[in-house]
N, C-alpha and C positions, 0 to 999 in steps of 0.2 A: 396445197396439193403436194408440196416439197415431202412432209410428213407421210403422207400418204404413198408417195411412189416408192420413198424406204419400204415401205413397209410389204408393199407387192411385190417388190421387186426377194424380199425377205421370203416371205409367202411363197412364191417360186422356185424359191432353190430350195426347198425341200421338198422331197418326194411324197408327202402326203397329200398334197395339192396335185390332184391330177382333174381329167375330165372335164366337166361342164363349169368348174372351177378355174383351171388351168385357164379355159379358152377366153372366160370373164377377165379376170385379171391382166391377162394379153391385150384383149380389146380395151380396157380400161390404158395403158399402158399408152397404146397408138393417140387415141384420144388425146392423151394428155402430152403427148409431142408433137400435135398438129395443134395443141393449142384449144381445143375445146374445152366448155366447163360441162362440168355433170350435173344430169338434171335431179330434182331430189331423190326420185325413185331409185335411178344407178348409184349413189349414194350410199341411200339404206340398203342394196344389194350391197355391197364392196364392204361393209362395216359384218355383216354377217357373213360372208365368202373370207374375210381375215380372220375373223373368229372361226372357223372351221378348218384354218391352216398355221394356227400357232407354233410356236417351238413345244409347248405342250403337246397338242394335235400329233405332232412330227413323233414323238417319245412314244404315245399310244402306238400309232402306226405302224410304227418299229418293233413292238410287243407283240404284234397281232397276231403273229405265226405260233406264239408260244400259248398267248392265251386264248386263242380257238381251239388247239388241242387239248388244252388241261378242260376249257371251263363250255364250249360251242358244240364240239366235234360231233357226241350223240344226239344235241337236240339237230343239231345243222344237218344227221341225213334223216331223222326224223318228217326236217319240215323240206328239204328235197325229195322226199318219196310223194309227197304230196304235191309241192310244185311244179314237179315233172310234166304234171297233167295239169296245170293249168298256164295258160299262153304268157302272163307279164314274166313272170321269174322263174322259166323253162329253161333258158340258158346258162341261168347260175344255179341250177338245183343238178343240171347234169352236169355240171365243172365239180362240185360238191360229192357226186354219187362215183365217179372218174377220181376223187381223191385231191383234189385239187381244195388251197387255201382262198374262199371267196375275198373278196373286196371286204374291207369293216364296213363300210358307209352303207352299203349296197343289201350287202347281210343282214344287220338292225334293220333296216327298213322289212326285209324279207321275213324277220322273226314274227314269231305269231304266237302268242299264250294259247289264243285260242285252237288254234292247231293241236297245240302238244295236251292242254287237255283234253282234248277229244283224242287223241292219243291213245293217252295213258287212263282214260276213264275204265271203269271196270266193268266188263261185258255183263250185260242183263240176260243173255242167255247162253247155254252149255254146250256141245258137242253131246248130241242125241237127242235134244228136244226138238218136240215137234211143233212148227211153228206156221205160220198163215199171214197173208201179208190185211194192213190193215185196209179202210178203204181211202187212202190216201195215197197207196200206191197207185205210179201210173207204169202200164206195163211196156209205157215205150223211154220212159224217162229213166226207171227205178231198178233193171235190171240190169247183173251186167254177164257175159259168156267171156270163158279164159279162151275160147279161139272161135272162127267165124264162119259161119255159118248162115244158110238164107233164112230170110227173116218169115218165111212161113213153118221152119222148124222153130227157130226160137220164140215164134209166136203160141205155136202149139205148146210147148213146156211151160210157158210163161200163164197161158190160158188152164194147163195142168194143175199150174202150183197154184192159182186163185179161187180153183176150186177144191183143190185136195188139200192142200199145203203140204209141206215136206220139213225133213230131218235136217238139223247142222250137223253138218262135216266138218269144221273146222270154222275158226274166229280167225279173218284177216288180219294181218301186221299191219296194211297204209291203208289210209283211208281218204277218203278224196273229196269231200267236205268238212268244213270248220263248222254247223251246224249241230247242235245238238241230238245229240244220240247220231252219230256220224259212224259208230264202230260198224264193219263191214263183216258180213255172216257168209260163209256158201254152204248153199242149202242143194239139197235131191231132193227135188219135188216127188210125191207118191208116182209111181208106175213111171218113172221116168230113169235114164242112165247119162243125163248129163246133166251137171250141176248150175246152178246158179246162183248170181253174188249180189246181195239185198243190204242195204243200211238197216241198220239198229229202229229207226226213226219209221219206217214202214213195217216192222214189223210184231206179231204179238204175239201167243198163244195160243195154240187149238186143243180142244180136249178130244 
């Protein structure tokens, strides 16, 4: 354990070791000045908790500020336009949108291929076509309104565009599913004057 306390004790004085890390190695620490042993599992915890706070680890860390800017920054408010809206990673997607440099650890885990190519996919349809939702929309799941309104208006627009369909206005920038065909459309339903915002995935064609 001699070996081992160097080594947390290593581990510690470097500022990449923070958090849920920091608090292990602490407890690990007490333990071993009252004299306990570790059981295997704390163990195989502490061999991978050192491996994520090496003097390597510490170099990275140190770099972070430099290379989120050159190599993160666009996918990073990319996949904050999108986490915003959803509840685990809401907190670091608006420190992100605020300008702020996330956490490394925290961010990687946050990264999502899947995200940015749905992204960056290329819209299946144009600003002016007229479109119809399929029947796998549902009109209380699938729509969305930029401000609020009671829901026997937005029902009526929504019961509009199902049977008439309507025109794009424009192709959203965020889109708020990682799902396939996730790009987001706003559409004017026929005989209508407020818009409504439909995924790629609901919708088709009308002639």
């Amino acid at each position: 354990m001699k070996d081992a306390k160097t080594k947390i004790e290593a581990a510690l004085s470097r500022s990449v070791c923070g958090g849920w890390d920091r608090g292990f190695l602490e407890s690990i620490l007490v333990q071993h000045a009252k004299g306990r042993t570790l059981s295997v599992k704390q163990k195989q915890t502490l061999g991978k908790v050192l491996a994520r706070n090496t003097e390597e680890a510490q170099k990275t860390h140190e770099n972070w500020a430099c290379t989120y800017e050159d190599e993160y920054k666009t996918a990073a408010h990319i996949l904050a336009s999108y986490h915003q809206h959803q509840p685990y990673y809401k907190p670091m997607a608006l420190d992100i949108i605020a300008g702020k440099v996330p956490n490394r650890a925290k961010f990687l885990r946050m990264y999502s291929k899947k995200v940015l190519s749905q992204h960056s996919a290329v819209p299946k349809y144009a600003v002016g076509d007229y479109l119809c939702p399929r029947s796998a929309f549902n009109s209380y799941q699938n729509a969305e309104f930029e401000s609020d309104m009671v829901w026997a208006n937005q029902n009526g627009i929504i019961q509009n565009f199902k049977k008439r369909g309507g025109f794009v206005l424009r192709v959203c920038y965020e889109i708020r599913s990682a799902a396939k065909g996730a790009k987001r459309y706003k559409l004017l339903p026929i005989g209508e004057t407020t818009p409504i915002i439909v995924e790629e995935r609901f919708l088709k064609r009308r002639r």
